[in-house]
N, C-alpha and C positions, 0 to 999 in steps of 0.2 A: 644667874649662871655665869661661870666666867667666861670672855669671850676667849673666841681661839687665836695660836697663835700665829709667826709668818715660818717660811718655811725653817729647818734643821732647830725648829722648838719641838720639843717632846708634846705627842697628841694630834698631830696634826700629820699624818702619814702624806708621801707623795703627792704632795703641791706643785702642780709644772709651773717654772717662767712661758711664761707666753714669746713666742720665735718672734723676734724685730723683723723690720723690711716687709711686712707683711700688709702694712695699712691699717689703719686707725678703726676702722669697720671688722678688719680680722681679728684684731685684738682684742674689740669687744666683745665678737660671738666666741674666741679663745676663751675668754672668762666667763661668760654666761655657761659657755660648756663646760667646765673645771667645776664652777659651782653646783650647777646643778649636778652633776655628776657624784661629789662628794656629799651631796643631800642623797641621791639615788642610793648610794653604797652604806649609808648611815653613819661617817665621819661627822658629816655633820646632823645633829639632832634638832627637833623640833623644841624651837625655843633658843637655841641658841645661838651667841650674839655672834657679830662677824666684825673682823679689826675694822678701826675706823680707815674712811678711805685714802689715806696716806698710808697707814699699814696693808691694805690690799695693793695700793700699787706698788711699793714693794717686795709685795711677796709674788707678784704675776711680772713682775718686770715692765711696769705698764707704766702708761701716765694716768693721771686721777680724774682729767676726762676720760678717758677710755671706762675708767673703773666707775665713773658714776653713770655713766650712760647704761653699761652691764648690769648695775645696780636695779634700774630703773626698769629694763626688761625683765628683772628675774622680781621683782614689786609687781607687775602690771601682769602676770603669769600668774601671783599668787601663792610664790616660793619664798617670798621673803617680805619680809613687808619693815616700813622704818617708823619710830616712836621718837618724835619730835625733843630732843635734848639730849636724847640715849643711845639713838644708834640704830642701824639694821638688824633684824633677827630672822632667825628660820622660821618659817610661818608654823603656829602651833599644828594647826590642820592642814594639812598639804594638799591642794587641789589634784583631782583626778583629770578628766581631760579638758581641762585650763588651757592648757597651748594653744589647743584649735579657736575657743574662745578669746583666747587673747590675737590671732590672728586675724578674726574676725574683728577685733575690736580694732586694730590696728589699722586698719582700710578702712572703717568707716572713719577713723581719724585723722585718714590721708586724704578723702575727700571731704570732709570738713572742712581743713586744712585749704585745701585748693579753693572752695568757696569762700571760705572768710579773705584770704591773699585777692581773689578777685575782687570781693565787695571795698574792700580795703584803696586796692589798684584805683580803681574809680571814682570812690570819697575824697581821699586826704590827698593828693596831690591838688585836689582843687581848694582843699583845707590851707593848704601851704601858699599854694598862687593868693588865697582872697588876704592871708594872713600877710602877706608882703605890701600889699597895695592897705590893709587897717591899721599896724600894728601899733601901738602907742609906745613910749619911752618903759613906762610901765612893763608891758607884755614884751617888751625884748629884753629887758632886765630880768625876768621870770626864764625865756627862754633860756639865755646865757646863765645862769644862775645853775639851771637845770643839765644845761649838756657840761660844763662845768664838774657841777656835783656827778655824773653818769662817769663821767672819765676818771675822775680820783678815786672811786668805789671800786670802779672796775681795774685801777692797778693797785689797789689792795685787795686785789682779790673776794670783797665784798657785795657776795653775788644779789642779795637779797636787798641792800642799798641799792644799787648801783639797779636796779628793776624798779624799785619806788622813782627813781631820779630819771628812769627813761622814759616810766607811765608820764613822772610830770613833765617833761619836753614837751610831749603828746598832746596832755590835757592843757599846757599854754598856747600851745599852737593853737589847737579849736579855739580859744579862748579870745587869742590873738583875732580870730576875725570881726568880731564884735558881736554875733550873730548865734546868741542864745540856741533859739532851734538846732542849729547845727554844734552846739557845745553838747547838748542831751541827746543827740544821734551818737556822736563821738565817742561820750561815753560810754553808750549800752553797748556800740563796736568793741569798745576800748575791754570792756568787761568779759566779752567772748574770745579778744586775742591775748588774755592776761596770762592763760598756761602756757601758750603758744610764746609771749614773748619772755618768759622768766626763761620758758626750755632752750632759748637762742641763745642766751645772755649764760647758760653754763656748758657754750662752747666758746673753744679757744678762737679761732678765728673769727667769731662775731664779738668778743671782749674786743678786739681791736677794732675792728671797721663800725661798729654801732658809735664810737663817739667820735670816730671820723665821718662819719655819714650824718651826724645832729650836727657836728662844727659846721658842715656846709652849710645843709638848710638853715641855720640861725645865721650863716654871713650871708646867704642869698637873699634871707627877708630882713636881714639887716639893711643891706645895698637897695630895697623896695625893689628888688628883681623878680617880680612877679614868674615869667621863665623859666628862671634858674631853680628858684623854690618848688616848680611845677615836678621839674627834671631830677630834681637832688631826692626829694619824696619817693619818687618814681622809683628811680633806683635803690634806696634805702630798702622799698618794700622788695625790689625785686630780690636782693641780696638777702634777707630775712627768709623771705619764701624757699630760698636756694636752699637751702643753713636746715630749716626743720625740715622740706622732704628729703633733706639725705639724713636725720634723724630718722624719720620713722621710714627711713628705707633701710638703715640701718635694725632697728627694733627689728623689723619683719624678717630681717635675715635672721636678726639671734632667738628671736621666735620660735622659727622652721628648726632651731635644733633642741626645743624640749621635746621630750618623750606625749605624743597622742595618748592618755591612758586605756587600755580596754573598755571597752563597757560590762557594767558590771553583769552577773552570770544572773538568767533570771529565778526569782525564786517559782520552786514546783506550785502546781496551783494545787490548791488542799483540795479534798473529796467531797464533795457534797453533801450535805448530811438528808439523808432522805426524812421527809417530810411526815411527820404522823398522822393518818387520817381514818377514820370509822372502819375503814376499809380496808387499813391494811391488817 
């Protein structure tokens, strides 16, 4: 089917810009509302494809974080779901009341969320300390290699590099301590905060500070600043943590504004068919 188009394209009836000055959180429940909306009214059909996200932020007057985060809420709702090389589509089957379930789903993922950042807080800055006072010629060469590669992904806008290049910072650093047991904790951590860190890494303001926050920690365990590397961890995580609960405090706002569906009307109970016996 062909996808739709941006606005004053024939097909595509009243598409609002989304109002500036509003904040980056407005604008995304702006477009989760517009979307869903023209699914609601039947403009948009089930199955059919939606511009790619360059052509939505122009047609919403947005930026294309805004428009992937909108994206993402109106996926995890069950309104739209995306096929890896092709593109977003309208969900064939459209969820009845999805929302309340997706709200629900939403909190248990903001306290996830809060217990991994804790486990996390506790771990790896002691990761980073041990990793300053082991590190060989080797394991600084992997680090620098890795916060390196994170930074030039991430100003080509290659999000999905530039997430492999931040896992490996990570997994050099564990590495860097010498101390296997703590490489195979790291990892199974590393495994549980992997959706967590790709979703950091396709916001704007963590593209910049994630490969200023690894430049430290590699000159802190560079310097054998045991300290430093404790403090620069510390912080990296905290700035991380900041970054996804205003994501999914964001989600939960654009949440609250799909439609609760009805519950469905019950069917009548059939008659009983009376039972044949000698007697009747």
């Amino acid at each position: 089917m062909a996808p739709i188009g941006v606005p004053k394209v024939p097909g595509v009836p009243n598409v609002p810009k989304v109002p500036q000055g509003n904040g980056h959180r407005k604008v995304n429940e702006a477009i989760v509302r517009a979307i869903q909306d023209q699914i609601r009214r039947g403009e948009l059909k089930p199955g059919d494809r939606l511009p790619p996200e360059r052509r939505l932020a122009a047609m919403f007057d947005a930026s294309r974080s805004s428009v992937r985060e909108a994206l993402r809420v109106l996926e995890l709702s069950g309104l739209v779901h995306s096929r890896h090389g092709e593109g977003n589509f309208v969900a064939e089957a459209l969820p009845g009341g999805a929302s309340l379930t997706l709200v629900d789903f939403l909190e248990r993922q903001r306290t996830s969320l809060l217990g991994l950042s804790e486990a996390r807080k506790m771990f790896e800055p002691s990761l980073a300390s041990l990793a300053a006072e082991r590190a060989t010629r080797e394991d600084l060469e992997e680090l620098r290699r890795a916060a390196e590669e994170e930074g030039t992904q991430l100003r080509a806008g290659q999000t999905q590099a530039a997430f492999r290049a931040d896992r490996a910072f990570h997994h050099a650093l564990a590495v860097a301590t010498g101390n296997q047991t703590l490489v195979t904790l790291h990892s199974y951590l590393s495994d549980l905060v992997a959706g967590g860190r790709r979703e950091a890494l396709e916001n704007d303001v963590r593209r910049a500070q994630s490969a200023v926050d690894h430049r430290r920690l590699y000159q802190a365990i560079a310097r054998r600043d045991g300290g430093a590397a404790r403090t620069a961890m510390l912080r990296h995580l905290e700035n991380v943590e900041r970054i996804l609960m205003d994501a999914v405090l964001g989600y939960q706002r654009a949440a609250a504004l799909l439609p609760v569906a009805a519950p469905p009307l019950a069917r009548p109970a059939r008659p009983r068919r009376r039972r044949r016996t000698d007697f009747a």
